[in-house]
ZAKOL-250473 format. One line per field, with one value per residue (C-alpha): residue number from 0; x, y, z. Coordinates in nm, 3 decimals, decimal comma. Layout:
<rs>
resi: (NUM / ...)
px: (X / ...)
py: (Y / ...)
pz: (Z / ...)
</rs>
This chain:
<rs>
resi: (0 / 1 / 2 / 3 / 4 / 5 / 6 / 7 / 8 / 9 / 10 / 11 / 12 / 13 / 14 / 15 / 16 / 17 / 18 / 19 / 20 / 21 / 22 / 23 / 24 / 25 / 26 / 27 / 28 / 29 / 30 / 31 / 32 / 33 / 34 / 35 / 36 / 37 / 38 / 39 / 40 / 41 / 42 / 43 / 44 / 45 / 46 / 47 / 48 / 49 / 50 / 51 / 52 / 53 / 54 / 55 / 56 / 57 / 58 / 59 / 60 / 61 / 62 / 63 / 64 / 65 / 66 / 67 / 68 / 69 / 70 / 71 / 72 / 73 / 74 / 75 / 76 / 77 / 78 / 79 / 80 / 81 / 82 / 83 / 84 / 85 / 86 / 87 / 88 / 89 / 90 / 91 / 92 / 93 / 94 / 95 / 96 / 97 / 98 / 99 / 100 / 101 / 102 / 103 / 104 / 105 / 106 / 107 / 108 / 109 / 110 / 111 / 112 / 113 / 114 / 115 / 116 / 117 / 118 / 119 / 120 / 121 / 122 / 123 / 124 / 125 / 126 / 127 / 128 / 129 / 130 / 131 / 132 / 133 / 134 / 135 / 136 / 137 / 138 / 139 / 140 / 141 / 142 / 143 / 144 / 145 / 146 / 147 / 148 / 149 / 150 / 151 / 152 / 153 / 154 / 155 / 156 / 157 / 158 / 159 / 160 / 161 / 162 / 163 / 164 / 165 / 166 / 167 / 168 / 169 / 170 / 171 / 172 / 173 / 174 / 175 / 176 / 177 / 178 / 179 / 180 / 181 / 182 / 183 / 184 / 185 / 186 / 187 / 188 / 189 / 190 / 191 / 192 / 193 / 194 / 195 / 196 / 197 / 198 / 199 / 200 / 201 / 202 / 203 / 204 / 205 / 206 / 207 / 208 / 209 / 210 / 211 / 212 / 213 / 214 / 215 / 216 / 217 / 218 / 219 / 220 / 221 / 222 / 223 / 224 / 225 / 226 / 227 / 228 / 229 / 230 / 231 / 232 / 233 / 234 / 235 / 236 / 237 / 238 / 239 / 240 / 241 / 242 / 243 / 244 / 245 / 246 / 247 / 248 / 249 / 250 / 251 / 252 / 253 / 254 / 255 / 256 / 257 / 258 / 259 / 260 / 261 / 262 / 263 / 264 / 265 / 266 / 267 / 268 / 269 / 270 / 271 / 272 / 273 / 274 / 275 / 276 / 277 / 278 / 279 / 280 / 281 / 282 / 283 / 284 / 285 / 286 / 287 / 288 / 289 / 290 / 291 / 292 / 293 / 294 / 295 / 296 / 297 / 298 / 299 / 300 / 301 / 302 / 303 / 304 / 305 / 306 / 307 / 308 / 309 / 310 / 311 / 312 / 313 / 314 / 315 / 316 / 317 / 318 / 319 / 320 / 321 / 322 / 323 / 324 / 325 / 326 / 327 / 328 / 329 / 330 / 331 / 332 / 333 / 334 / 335 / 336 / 337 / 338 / 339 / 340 / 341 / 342 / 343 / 344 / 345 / 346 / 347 / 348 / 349 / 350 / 351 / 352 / 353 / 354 / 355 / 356 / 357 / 358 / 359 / 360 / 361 / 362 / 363 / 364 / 365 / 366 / 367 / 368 / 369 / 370 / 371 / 372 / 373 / 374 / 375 / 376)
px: (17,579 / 17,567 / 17,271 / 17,092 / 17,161 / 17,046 / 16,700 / 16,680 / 16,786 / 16,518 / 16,234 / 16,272 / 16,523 / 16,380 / 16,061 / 16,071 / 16,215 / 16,006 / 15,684 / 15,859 / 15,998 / 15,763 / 15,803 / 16,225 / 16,199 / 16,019 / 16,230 / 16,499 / 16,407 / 16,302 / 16,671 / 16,868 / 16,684 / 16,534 / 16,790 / 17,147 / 17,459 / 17,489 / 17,164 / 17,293 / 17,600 / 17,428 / 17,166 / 17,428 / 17,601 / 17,232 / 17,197 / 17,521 / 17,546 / 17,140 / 17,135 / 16,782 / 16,770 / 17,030 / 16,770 / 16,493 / 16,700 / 16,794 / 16,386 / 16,290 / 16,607 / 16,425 / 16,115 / 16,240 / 16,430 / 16,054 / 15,898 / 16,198 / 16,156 / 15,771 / 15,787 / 15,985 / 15,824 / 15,490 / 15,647 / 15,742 / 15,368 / 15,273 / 15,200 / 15,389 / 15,721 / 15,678 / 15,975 / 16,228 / 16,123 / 16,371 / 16,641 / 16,629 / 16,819 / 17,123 / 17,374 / 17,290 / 17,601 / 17,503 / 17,202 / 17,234 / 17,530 / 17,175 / 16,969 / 17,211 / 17,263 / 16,882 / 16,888 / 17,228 / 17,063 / 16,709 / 16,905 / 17,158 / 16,994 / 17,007 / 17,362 / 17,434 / 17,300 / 17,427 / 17,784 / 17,737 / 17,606 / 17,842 / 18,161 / 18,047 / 18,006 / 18,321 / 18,476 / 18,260 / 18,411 / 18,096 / 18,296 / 18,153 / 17,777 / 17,908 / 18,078 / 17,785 / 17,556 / 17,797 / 17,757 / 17,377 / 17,432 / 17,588 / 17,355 / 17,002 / 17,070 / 17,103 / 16,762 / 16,650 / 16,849 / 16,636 / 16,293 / 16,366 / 16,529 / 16,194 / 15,981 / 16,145 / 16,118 / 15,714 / 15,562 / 15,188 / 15,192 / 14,878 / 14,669 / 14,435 / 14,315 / 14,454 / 14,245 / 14,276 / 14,230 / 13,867 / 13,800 / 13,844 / 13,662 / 13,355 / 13,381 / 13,394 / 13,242 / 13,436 / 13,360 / 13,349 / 13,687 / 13,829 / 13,851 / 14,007 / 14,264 / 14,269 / 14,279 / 14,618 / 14,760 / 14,676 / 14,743 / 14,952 / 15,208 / 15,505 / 15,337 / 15,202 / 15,495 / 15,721 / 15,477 / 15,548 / 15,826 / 15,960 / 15,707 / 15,849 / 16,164 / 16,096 / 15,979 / 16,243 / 16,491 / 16,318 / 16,272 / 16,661 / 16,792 / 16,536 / 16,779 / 17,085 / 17,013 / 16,776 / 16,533 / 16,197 / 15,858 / 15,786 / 16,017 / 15,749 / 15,476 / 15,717 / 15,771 / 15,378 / 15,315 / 15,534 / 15,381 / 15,038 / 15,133 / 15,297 / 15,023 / 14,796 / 14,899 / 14,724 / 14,428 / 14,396 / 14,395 / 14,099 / 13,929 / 13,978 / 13,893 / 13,559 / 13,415 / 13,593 / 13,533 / 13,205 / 13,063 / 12,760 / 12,850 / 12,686 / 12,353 / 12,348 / 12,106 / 12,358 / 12,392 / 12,659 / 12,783 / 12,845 / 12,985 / 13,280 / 13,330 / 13,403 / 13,673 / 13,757 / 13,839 / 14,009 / 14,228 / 14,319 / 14,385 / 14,608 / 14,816 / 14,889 / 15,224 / 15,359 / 15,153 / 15,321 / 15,613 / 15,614 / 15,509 / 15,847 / 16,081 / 15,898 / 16,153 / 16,116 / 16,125 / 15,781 / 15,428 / 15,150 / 14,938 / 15,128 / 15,139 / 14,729 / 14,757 / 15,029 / 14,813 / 14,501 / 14,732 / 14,801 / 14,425 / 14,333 / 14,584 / 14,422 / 14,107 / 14,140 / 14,277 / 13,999 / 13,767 / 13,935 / 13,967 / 13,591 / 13,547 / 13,780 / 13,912 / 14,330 / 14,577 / 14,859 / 15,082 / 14,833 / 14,871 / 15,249 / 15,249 / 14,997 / 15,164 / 15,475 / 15,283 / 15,119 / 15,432 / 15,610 / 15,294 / 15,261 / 15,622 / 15,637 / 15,333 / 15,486 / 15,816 / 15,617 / 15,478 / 15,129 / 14,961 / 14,954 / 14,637 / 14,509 / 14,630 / 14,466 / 14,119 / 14,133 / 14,251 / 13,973 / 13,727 / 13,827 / 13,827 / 13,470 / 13,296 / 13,393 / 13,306 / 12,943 / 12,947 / 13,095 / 13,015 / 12,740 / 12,894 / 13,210 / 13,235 / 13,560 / 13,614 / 13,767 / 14,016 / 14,057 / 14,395 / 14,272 / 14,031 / 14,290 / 14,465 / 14,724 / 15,011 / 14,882 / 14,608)
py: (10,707 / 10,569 / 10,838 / 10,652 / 10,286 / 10,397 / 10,460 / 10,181 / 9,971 / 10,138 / 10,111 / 9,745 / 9,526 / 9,626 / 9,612 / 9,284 / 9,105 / 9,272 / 9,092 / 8,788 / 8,677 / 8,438 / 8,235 / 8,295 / 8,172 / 7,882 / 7,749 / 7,853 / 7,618 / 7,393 / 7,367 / 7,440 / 7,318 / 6,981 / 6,863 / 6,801 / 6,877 / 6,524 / 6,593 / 6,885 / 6,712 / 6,393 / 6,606 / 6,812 / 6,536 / 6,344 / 6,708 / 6,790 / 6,430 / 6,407 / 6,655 / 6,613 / 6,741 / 7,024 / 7,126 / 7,144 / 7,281 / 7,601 / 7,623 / 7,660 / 7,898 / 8,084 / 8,086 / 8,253 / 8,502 / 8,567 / 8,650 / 8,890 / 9,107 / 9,059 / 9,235 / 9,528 / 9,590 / 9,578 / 9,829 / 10,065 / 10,092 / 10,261 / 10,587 / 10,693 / 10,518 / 10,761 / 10,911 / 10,624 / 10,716 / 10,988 / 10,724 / 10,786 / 11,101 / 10,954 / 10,745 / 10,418 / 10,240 / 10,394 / 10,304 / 9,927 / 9,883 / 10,029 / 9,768 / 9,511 / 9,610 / 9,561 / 9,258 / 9,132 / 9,197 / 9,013 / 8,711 / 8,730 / 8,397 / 8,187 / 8,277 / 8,199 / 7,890 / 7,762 / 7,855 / 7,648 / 7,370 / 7,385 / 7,331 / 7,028 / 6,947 / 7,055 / 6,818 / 6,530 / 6,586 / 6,710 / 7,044 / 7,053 / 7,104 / 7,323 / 7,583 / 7,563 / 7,634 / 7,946 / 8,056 / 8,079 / 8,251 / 8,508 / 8,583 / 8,515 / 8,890 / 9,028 / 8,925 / 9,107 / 9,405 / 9,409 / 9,370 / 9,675 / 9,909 / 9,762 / 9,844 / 10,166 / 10,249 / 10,144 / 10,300 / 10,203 / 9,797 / 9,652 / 9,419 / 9,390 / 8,974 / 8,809 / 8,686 / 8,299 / 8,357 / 8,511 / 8,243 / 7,985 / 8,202 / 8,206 / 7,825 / 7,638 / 7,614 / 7,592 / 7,432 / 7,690 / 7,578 / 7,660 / 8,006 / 8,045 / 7,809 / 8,065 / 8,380 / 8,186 / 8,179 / 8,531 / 8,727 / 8,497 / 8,313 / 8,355 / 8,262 / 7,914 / 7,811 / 7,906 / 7,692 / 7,426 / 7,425 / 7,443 / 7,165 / 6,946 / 6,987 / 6,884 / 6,594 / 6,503 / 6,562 / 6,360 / 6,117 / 6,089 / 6,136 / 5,851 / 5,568 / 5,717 / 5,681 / 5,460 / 5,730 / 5,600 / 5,743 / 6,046 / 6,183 / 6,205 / 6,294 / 6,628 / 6,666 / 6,640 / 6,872 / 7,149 / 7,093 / 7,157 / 7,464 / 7,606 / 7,598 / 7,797 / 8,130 / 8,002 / 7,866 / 8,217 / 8,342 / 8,118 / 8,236 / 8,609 / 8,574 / 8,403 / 8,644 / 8,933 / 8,828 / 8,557 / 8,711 / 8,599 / 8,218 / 8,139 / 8,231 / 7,983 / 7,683 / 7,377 / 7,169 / 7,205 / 6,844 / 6,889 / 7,253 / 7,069 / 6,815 / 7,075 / 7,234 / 6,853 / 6,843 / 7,131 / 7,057 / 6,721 / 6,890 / 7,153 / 6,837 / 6,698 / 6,786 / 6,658 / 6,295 / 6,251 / 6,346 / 6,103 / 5,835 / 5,918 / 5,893 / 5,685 / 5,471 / 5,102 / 5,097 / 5,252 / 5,093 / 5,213 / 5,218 / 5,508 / 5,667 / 5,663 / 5,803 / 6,054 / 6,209 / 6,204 / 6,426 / 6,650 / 6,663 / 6,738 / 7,012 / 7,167 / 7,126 / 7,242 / 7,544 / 7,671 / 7,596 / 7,792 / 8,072 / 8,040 / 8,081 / 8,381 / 8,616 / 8,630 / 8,834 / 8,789 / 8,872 / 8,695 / 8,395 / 8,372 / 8,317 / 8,096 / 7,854 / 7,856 / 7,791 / 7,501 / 7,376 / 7,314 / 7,123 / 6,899 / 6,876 / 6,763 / 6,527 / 6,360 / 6,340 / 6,156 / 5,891 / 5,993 / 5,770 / 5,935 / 5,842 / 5,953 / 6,306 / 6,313 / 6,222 / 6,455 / 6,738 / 6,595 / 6,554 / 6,911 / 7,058 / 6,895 / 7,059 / 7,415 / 7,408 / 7,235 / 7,517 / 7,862 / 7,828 / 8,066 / 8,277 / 8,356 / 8,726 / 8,899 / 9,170 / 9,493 / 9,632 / 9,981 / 10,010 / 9,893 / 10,222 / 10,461 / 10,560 / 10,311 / 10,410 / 10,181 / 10,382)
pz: (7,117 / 7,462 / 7,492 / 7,243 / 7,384 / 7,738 / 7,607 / 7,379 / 7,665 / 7,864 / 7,616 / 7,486 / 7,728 / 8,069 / 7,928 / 7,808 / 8,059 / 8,279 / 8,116 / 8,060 / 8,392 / 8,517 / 8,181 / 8,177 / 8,563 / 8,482 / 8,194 / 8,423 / 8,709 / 8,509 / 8,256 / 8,580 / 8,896 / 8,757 / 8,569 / 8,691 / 8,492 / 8,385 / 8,207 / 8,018 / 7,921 / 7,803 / 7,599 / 7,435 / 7,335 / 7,148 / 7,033 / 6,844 / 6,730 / 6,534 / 6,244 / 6,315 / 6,714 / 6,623 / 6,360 / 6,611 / 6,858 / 6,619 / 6,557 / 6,907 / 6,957 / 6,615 / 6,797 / 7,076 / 6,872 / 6,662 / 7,004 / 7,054 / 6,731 / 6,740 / 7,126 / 6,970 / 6,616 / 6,876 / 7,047 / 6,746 / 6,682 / 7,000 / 7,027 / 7,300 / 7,115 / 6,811 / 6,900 / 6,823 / 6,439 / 6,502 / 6,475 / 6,118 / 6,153 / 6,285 / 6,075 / 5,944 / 6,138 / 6,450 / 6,391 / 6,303 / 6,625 / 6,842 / 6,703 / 6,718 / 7,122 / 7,180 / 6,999 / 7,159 / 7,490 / 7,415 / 7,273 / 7,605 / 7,754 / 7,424 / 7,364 / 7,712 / 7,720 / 7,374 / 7,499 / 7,801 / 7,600 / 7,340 / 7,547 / 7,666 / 7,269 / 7,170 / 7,383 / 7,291 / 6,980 / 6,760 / 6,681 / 6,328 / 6,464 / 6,780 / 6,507 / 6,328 / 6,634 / 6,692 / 6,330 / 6,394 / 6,761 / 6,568 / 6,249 / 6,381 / 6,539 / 6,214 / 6,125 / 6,354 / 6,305 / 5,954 / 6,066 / 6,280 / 6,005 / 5,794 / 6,055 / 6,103 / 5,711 / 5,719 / 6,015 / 5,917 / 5,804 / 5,592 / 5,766 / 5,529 / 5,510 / 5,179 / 4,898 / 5,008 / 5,347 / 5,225 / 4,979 / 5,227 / 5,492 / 5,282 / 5,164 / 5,416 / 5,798 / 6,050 / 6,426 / 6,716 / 6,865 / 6,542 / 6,528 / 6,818 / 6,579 / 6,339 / 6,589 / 6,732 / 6,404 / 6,242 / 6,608 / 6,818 / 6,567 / 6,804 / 7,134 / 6,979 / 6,815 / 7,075 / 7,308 / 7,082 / 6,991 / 7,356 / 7,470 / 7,174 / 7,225 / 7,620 / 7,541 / 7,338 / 7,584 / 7,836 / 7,597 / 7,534 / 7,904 / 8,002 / 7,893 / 7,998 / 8,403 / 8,658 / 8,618 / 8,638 / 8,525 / 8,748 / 8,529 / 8,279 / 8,493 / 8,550 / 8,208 / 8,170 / 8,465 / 8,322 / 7,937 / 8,070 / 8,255 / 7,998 / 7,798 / 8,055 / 7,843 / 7,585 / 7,757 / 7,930 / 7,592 / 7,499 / 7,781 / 7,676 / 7,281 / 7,353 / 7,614 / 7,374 / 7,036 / 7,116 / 7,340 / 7,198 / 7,249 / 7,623 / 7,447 / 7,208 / 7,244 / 7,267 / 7,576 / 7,852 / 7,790 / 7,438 / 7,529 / 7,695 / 7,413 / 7,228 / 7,425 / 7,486 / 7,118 / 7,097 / 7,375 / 7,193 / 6,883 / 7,084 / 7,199 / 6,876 / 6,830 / 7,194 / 7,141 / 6,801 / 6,944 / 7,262 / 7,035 / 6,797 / 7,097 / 7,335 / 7,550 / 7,552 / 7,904 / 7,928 / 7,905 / 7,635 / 7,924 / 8,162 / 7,849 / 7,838 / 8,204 / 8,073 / 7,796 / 8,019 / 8,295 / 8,011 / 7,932 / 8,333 / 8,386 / 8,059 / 8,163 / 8,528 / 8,382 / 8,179 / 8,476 / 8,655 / 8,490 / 8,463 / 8,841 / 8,888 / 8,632 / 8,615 / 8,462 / 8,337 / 8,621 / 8,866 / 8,601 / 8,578 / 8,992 / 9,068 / 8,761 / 8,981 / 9,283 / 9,113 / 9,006 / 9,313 / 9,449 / 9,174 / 9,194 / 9,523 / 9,427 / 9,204 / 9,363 / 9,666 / 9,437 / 9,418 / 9,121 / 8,816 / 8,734 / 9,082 / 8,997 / 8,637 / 8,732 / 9,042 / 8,774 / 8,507 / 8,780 / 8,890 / 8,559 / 8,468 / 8,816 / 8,773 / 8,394 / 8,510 / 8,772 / 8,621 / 8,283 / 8,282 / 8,594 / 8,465 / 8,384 / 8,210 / 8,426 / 8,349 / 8,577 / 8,701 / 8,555 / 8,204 / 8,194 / 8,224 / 7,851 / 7,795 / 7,582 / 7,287 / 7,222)
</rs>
């Protein structure tokens, strides 16, 4: 048995949070090295006491656990994990305790956190909500405990497209920025919902601890700075899809200017969800027109990101460090006063020049690592 939890360990925890440090790190300085403990204790306490905010707090935490189980069923379709099929041959407890240990250890920072949260909530007297916060610590791993024993029963899952999704395929047109809409939603569920949902959630928390101290509004300007970087995953993946799947894009006849509406558009329609939710739970204390400037930030770091992946081609890894990087500048650029609105034209203004510039330079470039077989194939 331990034999058999070793390599699971192996196979799907060290794995995982091997690829997923530089977004764990980040939330992690962000939850723990931005806020202070007062923070914590004065969210958990808006948290447990709104039906509403405990509801959206167990959605992000569902998010999370989706990207968990979506990482390993991924995983179960290599090639080169064939051999964890065998787990059929042992018995169906042993079996279900291993799955529960991978999932017990991919959930570890959720359940931390909600523990540490939820003493603080206990003894603001909200025990009802903190018992049922524990209830759904403990049986969101059991969900995933199924997908894998499905998963493990049905080695080779359809994919085929569903009759709706053709009708509506062949129906109606669709704008150029919209399939990449589509490709988010049919490939990438997990990573833009969990984008969301976290971003939402931010600025509802910001939002709620803006009342409770003499913060003023560089507060939001961080809370901006770390929404638009956590979005550069997806704008990387934006960048990949068209010179993957489009290829054929750069060559058609429409003009650079209303090239980079386009992605304007899109990039508004990408921030939907965080401007309805700063209008919800704007403070009182804070003027319609920093909140202009805000969204226009939001818009620049977006913007400055696709340009520059236009101008030099990054992966993932390469991606993850240069975010932190950028972070503690604009932290520190914020923190010294720097206008807002000085730092959102410079990133628009930015942005804007290397689109005008690389647009027809950029090349996706194909390491020497990606040639060699991976164990996908």
């Amino acid at each position: 048995m331990l034999a058999i939890l070793n390599i699971l360990r192996k196979t799907f925890v060290t794995e995982y949070y091997r690829l997923n440090t530089g977004f764990l790190f980040l939330v992690a300085m962000f939850a723990f090295g931005i806020l202070r403990p007062e923070d914590h204790i004065a969210l958990a306490s808006y948290v447990f006491a709104s039906p509403f905010l405990l509801v959206l707090m167990g959605l992000l935490f569902g998010l999370y656990h989706l990207k968990t189980v979506y990482f390993v069923r991924q995983r179960m379709l290599w090639n080169s994990h064939s051999f964890l099929f065998q787990l059929l041959l042992i018995p169906k407890p042993q079996r279900w305790v291993s799955w529960l240990y991978v999932q017990w250890m991919l959930w570890l920072p959720v359940a931390l956190y909600v523990i540490f949260v939820s003493y603080y909530g206990w003894w603001t007297g909200e025990k009802g909500s903190v018992i049922a916060t524990i209830l759904y610590l403990f049986c969101v791993p059991l969900v995933g405990v199924a997908a894998y024993e499905y998963r493990l029963h049905r080695p080779n899952p359809d994919t085929r497209i569903s009759i709706i999704t053709t009708y509506f395929n062949r129906r109606f047109t669709k704008p150029q920025w919209f399939y990449f809409v589509l490709y988010l939603f049919s490939e990438n569920p997990v990573l833009l919902f969990l984008t969301k949902g976290f971003t939402c959630i931010l600025i509802v928390a910001v939002c709620r601890i803006y009342p409770t101290d003499r913060y003023d509004e560089r507060l939001f300007s961080l809370a901006a700075l770390t929404i638009g970087l956590v979005h550069s995953v997806i704008v990387l993946h934006m960048y990949e899809f068209e010179h993957l799947q489009l290829p054929l894009l750069r060559n058609l006849p429409l003009p650079l200017g209303k090239r980079f509406g386009q992605y304007g558009l899109f990039f508004i329609v990408l921030l939907l969800p965080e401007t309805l939710f700063l209008f919800r739970y704007l403070p009182q204390e804070i003027e319609w027109d920093y909140v202009f400037v805000w969204w226009l930030l939001l818009m620049g770091i977006l913007s400055l990101l696709y340009g520059r992946f236009l101008q030099y081609h990054y992966t993932m890894d390469l991606l993850l460090r240069q975010c932190f990087y950028t972070f503690f500048v604009g932290f520190f650029l914020i923190m010294f006063r720097l206008p807002v609105y000085l730092l959102a034209v410079s990133c628009l203004g930015g942005g804007v020049w290397l689109f005008h510039r690389y647009y027809y330079l950029s090349e996706y470039l194909v390491h020497q690592d990606g040639l060699k077989s991976r164990p996908e194939d």
